[in-house]
C-alpha positions as CSV (number, residue, x, y, z in Angstrom):
1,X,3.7,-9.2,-15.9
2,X,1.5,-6.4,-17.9
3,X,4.4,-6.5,-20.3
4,X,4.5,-10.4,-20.7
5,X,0.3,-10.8,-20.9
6,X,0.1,-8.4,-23.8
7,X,2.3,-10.9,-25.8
8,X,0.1,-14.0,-24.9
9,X,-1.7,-14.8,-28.5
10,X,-3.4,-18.0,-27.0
11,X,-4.2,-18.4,-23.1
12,X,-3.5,-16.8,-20.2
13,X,-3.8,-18.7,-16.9
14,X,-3.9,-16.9,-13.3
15,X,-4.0,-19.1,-10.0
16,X,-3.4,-17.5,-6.7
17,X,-4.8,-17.3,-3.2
18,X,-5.9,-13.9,-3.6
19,X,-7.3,-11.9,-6.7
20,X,-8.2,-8.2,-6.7
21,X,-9.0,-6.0,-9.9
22,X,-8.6,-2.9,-8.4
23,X,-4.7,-2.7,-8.5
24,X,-2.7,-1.1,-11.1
25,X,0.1,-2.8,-13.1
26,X,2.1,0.6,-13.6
27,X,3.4,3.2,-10.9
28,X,5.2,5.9,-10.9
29,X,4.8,8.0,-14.6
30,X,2.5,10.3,-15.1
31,X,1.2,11.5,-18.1
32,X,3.2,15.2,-18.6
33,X,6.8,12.8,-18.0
34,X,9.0,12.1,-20.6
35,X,8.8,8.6,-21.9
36,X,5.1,8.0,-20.8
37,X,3.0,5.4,-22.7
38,X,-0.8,4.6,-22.3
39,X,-1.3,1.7,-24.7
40,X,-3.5,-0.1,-22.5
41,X,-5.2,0.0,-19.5
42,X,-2.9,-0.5,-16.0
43,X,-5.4,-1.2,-13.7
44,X,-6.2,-4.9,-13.7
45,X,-9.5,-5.2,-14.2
46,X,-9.8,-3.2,-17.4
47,X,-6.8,-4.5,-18.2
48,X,-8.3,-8.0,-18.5
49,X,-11.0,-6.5,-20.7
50,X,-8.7,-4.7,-23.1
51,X,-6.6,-7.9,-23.6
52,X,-9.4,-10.0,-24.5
53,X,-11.3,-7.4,-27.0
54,X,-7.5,-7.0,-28.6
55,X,-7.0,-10.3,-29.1
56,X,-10.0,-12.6,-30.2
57,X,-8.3,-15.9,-29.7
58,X,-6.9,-15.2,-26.5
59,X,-8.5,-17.5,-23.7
60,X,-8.3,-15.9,-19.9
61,X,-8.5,-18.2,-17.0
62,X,-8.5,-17.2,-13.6
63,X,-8.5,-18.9,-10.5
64,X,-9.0,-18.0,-7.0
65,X,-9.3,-19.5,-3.3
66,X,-12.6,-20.0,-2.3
67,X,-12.6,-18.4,0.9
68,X,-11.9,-14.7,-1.1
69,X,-15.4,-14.6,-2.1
70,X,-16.1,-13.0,1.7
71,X,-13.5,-10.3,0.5
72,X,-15.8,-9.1,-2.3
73,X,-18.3,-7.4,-0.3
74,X,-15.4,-4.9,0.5
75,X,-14.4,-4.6,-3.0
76,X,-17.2,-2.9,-4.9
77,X,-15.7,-2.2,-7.7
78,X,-14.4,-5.8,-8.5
79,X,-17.8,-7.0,-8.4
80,X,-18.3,-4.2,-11.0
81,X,-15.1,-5.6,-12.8
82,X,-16.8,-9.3,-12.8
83,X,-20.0,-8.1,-14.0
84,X,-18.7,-6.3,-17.1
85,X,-16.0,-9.9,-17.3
86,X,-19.5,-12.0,-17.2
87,X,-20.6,-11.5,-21.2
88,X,-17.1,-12.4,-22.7
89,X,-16.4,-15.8,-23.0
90,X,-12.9,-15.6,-23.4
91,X,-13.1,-14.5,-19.5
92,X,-13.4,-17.1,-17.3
93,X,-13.1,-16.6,-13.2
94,X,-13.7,-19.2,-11.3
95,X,-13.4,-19.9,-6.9
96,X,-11.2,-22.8,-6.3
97,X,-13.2,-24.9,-3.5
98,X,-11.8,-28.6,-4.2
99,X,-10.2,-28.6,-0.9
100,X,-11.2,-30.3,2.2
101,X,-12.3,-28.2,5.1
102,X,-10.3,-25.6,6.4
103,X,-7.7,-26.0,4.0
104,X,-6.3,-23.5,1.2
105,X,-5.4,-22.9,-2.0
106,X,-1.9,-20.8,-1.7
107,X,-0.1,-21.6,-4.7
108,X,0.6,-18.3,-7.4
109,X,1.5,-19.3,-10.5
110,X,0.7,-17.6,-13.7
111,X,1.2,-20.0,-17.5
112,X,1.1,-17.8,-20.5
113,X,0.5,-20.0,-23.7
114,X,2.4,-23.1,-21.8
115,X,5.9,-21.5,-22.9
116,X,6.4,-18.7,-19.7
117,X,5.4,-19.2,-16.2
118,X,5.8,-17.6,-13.3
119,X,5.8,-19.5,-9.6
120,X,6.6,-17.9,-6.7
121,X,5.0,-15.6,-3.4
122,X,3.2,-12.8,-5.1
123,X,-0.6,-13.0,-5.8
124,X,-1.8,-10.0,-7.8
125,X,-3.5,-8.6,-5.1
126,X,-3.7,-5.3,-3.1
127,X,-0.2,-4.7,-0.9
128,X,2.1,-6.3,-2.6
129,X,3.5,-3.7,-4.7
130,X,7.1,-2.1,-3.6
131,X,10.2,-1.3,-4.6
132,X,13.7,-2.6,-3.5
133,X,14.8,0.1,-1.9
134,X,11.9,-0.2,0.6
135,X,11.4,3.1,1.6
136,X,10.0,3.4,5.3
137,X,7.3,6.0,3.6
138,X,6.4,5.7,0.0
139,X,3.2,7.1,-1.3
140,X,2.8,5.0,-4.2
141,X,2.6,2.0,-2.0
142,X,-1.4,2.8,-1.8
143,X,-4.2,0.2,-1.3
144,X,-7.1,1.1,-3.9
145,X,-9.0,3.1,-1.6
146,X,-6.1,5.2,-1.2
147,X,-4.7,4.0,2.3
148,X,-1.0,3.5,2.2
149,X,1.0,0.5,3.4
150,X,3.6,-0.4,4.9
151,X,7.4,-1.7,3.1
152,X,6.9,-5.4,1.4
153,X,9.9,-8.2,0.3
154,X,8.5,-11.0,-1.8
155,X,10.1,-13.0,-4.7
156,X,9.1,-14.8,-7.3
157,X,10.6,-16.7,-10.1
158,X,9.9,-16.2,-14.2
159,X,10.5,-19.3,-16.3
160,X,10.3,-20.3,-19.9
161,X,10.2,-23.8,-22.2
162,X,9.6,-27.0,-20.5
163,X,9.4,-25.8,-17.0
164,X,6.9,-23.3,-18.1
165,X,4.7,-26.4,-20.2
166,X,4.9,-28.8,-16.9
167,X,3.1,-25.8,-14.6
168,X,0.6,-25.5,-17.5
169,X,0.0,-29.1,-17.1
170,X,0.0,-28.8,-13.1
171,X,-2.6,-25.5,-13.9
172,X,-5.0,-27.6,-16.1
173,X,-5.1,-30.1,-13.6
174,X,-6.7,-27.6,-10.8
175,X,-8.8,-25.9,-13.6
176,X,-10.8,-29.0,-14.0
177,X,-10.4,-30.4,-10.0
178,X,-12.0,-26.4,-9.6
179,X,-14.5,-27.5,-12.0
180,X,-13.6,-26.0,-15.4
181,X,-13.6,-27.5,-18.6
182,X,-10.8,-29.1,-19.9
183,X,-7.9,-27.5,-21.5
184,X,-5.6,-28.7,-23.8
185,X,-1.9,-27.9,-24.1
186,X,-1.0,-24.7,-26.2
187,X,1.0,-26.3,-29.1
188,X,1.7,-23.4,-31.4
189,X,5.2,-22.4,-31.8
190,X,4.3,-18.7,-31.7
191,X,7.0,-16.3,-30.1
192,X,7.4,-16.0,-26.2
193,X,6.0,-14.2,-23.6
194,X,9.1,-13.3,-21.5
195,X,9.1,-9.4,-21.1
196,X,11.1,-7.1,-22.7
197,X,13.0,-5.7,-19.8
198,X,13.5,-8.8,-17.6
199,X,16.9,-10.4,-18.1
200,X,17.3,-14.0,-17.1
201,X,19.5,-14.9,-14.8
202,X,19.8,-18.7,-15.5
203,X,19.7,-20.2,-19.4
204,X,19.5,-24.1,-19.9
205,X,18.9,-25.6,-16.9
206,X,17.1,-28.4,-15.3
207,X,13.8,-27.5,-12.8
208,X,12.4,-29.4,-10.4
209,X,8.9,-28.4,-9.2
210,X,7.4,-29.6,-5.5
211,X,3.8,-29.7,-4.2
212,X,1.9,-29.6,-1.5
213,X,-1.6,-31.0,-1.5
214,X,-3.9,-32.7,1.0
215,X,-5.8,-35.8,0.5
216,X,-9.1,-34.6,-1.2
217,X,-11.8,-37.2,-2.5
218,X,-9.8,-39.7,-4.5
219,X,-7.0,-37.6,-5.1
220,X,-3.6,-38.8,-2.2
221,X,-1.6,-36.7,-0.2
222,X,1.3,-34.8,-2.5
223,X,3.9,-33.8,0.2
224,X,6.7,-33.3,-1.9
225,X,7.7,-29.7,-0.4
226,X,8.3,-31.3,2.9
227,X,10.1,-34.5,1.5
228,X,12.5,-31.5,-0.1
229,X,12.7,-29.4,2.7
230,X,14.3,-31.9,4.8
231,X,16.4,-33.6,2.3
232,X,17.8,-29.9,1.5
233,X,18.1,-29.2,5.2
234,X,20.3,-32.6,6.0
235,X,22.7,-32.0,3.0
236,X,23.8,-28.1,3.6
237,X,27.6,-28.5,4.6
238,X,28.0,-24.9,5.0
239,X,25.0,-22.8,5.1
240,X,21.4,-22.3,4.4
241,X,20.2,-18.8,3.8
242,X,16.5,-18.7,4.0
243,X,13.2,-16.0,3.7
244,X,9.9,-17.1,4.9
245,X,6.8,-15.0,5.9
246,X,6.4,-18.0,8.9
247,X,8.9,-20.2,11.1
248,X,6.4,-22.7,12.9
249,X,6.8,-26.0,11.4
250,X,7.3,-28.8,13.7
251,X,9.3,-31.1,10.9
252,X,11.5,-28.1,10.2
253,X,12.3,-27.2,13.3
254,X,13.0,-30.6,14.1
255,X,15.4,-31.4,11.3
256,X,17.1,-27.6,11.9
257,X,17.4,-29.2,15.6
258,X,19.4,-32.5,14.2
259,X,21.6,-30.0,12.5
260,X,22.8,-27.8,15.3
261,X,23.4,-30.9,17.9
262,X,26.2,-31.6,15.2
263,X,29.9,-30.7,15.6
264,X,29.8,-29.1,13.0
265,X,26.8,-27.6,12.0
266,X,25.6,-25.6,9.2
267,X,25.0,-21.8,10.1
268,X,21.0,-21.0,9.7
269,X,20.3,-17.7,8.6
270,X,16.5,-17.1,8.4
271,X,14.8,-13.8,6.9
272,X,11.4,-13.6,8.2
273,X,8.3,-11.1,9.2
274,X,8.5,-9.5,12.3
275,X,5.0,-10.3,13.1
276,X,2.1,-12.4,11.0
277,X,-0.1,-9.8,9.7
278,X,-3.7,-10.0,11.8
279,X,-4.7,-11.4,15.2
280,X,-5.4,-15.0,14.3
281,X,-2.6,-15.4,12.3
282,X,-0.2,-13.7,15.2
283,X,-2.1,-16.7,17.7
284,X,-1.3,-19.4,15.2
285,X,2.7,-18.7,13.9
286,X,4.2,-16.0,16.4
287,X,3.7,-18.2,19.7
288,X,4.8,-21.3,17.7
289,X,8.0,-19.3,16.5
290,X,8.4,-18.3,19.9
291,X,8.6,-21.5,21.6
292,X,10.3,-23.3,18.7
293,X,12.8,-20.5,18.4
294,X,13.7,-21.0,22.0
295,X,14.3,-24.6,22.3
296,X,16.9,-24.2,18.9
297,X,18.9,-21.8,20.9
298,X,19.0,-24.3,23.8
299,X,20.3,-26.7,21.3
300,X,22.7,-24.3,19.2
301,X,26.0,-24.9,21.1
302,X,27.8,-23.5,18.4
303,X,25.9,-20.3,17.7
304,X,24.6,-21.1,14.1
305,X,21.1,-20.8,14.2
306,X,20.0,-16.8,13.4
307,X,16.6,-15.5,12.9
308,X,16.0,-11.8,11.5
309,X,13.9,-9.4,10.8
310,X,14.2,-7.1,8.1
311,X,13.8,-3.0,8.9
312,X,14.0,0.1,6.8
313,X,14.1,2.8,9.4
314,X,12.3,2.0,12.6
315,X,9.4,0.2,10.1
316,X,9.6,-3.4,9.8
317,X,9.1,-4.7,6.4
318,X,7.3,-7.4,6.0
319,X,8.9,-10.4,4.3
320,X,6.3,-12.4,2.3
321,X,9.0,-14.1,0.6
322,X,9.5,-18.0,0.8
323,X,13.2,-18.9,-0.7
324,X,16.0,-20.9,0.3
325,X,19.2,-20.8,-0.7
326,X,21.3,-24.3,0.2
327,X,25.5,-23.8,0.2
328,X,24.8,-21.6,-3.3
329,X,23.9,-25.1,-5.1
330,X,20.2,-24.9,-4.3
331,X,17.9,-22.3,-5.2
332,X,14.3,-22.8,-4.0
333,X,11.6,-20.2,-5.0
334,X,8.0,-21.0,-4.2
335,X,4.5,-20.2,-2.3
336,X,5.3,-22.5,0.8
337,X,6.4,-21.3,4.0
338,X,8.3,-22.6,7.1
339,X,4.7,-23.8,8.7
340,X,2.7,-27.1,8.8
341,X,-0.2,-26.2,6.8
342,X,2.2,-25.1,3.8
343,X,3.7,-29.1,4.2
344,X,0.6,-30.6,4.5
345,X,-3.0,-28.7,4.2
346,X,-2.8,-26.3,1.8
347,X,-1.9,-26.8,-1.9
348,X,1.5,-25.3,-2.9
349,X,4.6,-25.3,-5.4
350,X,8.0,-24.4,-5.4
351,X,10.5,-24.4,-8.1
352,X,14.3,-25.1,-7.8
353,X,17.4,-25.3,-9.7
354,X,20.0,-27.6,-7.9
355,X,23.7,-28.1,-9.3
356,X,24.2,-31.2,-8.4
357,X,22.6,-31.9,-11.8
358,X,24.4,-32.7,-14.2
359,X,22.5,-29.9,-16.6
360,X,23.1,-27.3,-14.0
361,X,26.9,-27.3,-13.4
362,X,28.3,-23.8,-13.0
363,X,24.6,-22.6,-11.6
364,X,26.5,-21.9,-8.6
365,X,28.1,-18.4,-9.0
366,X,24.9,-16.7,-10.4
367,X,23.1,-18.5,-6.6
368,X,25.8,-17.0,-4.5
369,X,25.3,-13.2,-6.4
370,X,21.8,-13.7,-5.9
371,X,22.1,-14.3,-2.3
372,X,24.3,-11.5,-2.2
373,X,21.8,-9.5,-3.7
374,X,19.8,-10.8,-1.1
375,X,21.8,-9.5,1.9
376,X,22.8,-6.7,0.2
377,X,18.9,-5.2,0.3
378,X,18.3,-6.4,4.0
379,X,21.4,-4.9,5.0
380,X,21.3,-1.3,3.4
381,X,25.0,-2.5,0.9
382,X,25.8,-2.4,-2.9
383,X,25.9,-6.1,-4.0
384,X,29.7,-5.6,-4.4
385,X,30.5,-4.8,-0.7
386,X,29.0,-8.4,0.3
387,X,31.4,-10.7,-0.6
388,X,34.5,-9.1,0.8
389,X,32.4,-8.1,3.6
390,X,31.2,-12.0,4.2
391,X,35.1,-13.0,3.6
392,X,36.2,-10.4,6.4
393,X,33.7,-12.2,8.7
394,X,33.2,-15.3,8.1
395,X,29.7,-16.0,8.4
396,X,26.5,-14.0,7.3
397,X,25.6,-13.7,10.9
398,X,28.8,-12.7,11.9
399,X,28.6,-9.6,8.8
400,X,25.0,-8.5,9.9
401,X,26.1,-8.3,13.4
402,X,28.9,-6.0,12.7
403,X,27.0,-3.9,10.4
404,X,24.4,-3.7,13.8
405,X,22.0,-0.6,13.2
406,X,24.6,1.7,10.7
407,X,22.3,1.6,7.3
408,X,18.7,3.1,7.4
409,X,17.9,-1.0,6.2
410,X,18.9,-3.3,8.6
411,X,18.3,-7.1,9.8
412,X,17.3,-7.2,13.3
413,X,17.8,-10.1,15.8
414,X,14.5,-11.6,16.7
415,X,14.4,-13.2,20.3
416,X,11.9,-14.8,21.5
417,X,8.7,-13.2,23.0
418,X,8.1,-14.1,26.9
419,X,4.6,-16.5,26.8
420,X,2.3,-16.7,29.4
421,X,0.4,-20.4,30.0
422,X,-2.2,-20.1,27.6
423,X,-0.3,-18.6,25.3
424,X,2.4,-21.6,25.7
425,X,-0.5,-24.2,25.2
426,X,-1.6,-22.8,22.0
427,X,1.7,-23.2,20.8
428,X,2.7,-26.4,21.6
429,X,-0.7,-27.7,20.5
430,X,-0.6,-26.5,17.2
431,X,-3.9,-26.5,16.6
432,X,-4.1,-23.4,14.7
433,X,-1.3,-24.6,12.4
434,X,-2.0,-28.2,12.0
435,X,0.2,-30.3,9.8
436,X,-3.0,-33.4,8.5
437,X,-6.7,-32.2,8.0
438,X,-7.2,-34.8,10.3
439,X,-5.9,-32.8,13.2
440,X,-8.2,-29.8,12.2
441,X,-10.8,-31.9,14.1
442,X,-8.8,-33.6,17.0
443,X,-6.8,-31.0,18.6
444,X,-6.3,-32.7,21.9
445,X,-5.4,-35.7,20.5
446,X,-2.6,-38.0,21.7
447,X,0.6,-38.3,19.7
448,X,0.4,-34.5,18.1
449,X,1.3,-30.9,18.9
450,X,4.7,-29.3,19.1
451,X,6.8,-31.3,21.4
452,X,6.0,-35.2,21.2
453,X,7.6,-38.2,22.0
454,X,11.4,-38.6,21.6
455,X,11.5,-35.0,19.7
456,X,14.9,-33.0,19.9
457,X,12.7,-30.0,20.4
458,X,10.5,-32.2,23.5
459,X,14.3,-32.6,25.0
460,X,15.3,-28.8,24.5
461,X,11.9,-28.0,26.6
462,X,12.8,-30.8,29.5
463,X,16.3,-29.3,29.7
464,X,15.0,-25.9,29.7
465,X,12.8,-26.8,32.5
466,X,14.9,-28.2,34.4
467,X,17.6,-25.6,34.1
468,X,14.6,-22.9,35.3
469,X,13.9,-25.3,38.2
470,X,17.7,-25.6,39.1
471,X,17.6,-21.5,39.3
């Protein structure tokens, strides 16, 4: 990204949940190693700076979630970086609040000059920076104050040309909603952004993008990422190979559930976080996994449905990713997860590339190597082992279980935590994770919550029950 912002000549536009200044762009080098280069600043607050006094015409927007502006007080230095941002006018930062209550702004998407964008699960924020290898101790994984952090999967997704013009048009939209002037489109047919070192992996092909966005003054509902999801989920004929930092929505659950009381189903494999990171969020998604987990498994008579976890070591690393990957003709990269407030509270985008396009014929084969990319990092293999490997076994579940605990990066089997009452009522309420900002204020309501009325997952708990009562 610091390679791709020092070739925007006209805007730069940042929008992510979280923001911090304090982070540096470059690891690694130091200045006595062969091949060092200091041309600019790489932590990203000076960074900022030095683009906009190096480039006069250059406009900087930035756009954060609201709620960050509690997160300041611990970041001194950013304040610092703000202040000294304040007299420029190509700098802009602004906090995001058009949102109703208790909603977020999660989407990450950074539009350089409307010709390269980049959509996806990374904010550029402390935490986030790691390697693939995912070492289970690595000291330049170091918040700014020096404290090191844990192993970290996430994935994004680089575009360029029209794609990369309609997420301008999508990021002008929420400048002004955030209360920012208008913007026009960047028209200038000036050389791209894309960085030097990143190849593509796709060339010519048709992208979709989905949103999420709740109803907000006299802007409707946008609920295209759960429209998608479910259409995606009901057409896999083989297998959908998923990462999510959540599993907790009801709707996905319920259209997994549909799936598996099939003949024939689909094999589910799901890469996710061992845990949510922090108390509340543990309350909200990890009972809710639990409990939803649990009733799939009652329905999966065929053994198709497969959570994981990904380890280096005896560390979990924690999957921030959200990507699915739909019988290698769909590749979905975006900011929402598998949880109700990513299909219906808080604003998010995804971008996909689906074969059945008439543009995207033969998209397949470079899908399939990226999923065995994929599998190959969680599972400690070179990329070429996979495909043999997955041919010898038949299934990715089938693969991973073989390969059990033999490489120092491994997917473990989650199985569900044991609940106690209130632990099982917070869960099937949902009213930490609730799918309308309606339900933010009627928790108890009728008609809501995990298991309702004629659900497959409502069944799954009555047979459950009874099966327990039987015993």
């Amino acid at each position: 990204m610091q390679n791709a912002m020092t070739k925007a000549r006209h805007r730069i536009l940042l929008i992510g949940w979280d923001f911090d200044t304090r982070i540096h762009l470059a690891h690694g080098r130091r200045w006595w190693q062969k091949g060092y280069r200091r041309d600019y600043p790489k932590r990203l607050g000076s960074f900022i700076l030095w683009l906009a006094r190096h480039n006069k015409g250059l406009e900087i927007r930035i756009l954060k979630w609201s709620y960050g502006f509690v997160k300041f007080f611990g970041r001194g230095s950013m304040l610092l970086d703000l202040a000294r941002w304040a007299p420029n006018r190509q700098i802009d930062f602004k906090f995001d609040t058009a949102h109703p209550v208790a909603c977020s702004h999660h989407q990450k998407i950074v539009v350089l000059d409307d010709k390269v964008a980049v959509c996806g699960g990374i904010d550029m924020t402390t935490k986030r920076w790691d390697t693939r290898d995912h070492l289970e101790e690595d000291p330049r994984r170091k918040r700014p104050r020096g404290h090191v952090y844990g192993p970290w999967h996430d994935l994004t997704m680089m575009l360029e040309g029209e794609a990369a013009a309609a997420l301008g048009a999508l990021g002008r939209d929420r400048w002004v909603r955030a209360g920012g002037k208008p913007l026009k489109p960047v028209t200038k047919t000036d050389a791209s952004a894309w960085p030097d070192q990143l190849t593509e992996h796709f060339t010519d092909v048709e992208v979709g993008i989905a949103r999420t966005r709740a109803p907000y003054r006299d802007s409707p509902a946008v609920k295209e990422i759960e429209e998608l999801f479910l259409l995606h989920i009901a057409r896999a004929k083989r297998f959908i190979y998923a990462e999510s930092q959540y599993f907790a929505s009801r709707k996905i659950g319920e259209a997994i559930a549909r799936r598996l009381e099939e003949d024939n189903p689909p094999e589910f494999v799901i890469v996710h976080a061992c845990n949510a990171d922090g108390w509340l969020e543990q309350q909200a998604m990890d009972h809710t996994r639990a409990r939803m987990v649990a009733m799939l498994k009652e329905l999966d008579k065929h053994d198709r449905f497969h959570l994981y976890s990904p380890w280096t070591g005896e560390t979990p690393i924690y999957c921030h990713a959200k990507l699915m990957i739909v019988d290698d003709e769909i590749l979905r990269v975006g900011s929402a997860n598998f949880n109700n407030r990513s299909m219906g509270l808080d604003s998010e985008c995804d971008v996909f590339i689906d074969c059945a396009r008439p543009a995207n014929k033969g998209c397949g084969q470079q899908i399939e190597k990226l999923r065995h990319s994929l599998l190959a990092e969680h599972c400690g293999l070179e990329i070429e082992e996979v495909g043999p490997l997955l041919e010898k076994h038949g299934s990715m579940s089938a693969m991973i279980s073989d390969l059990g605990l033999k490489n120092s990066r491994t997917l473990r089997l989650y199985h569900p935590d044991k609940l106690n009452e209130v632990e099982e009522a917070l869960a099937d309420n949902t009213a930490l994770d609730p799918e309308t900002p309606e339900e933010l204020f009627e928790p108890f309501a009728e008609g809501r919550g995990l298991f309702r009325k004629g659900s497959l997952l409502g069944r799954a708990k009555r047979r459950l029950k009874s099966r327990r009562e039987r015993k």
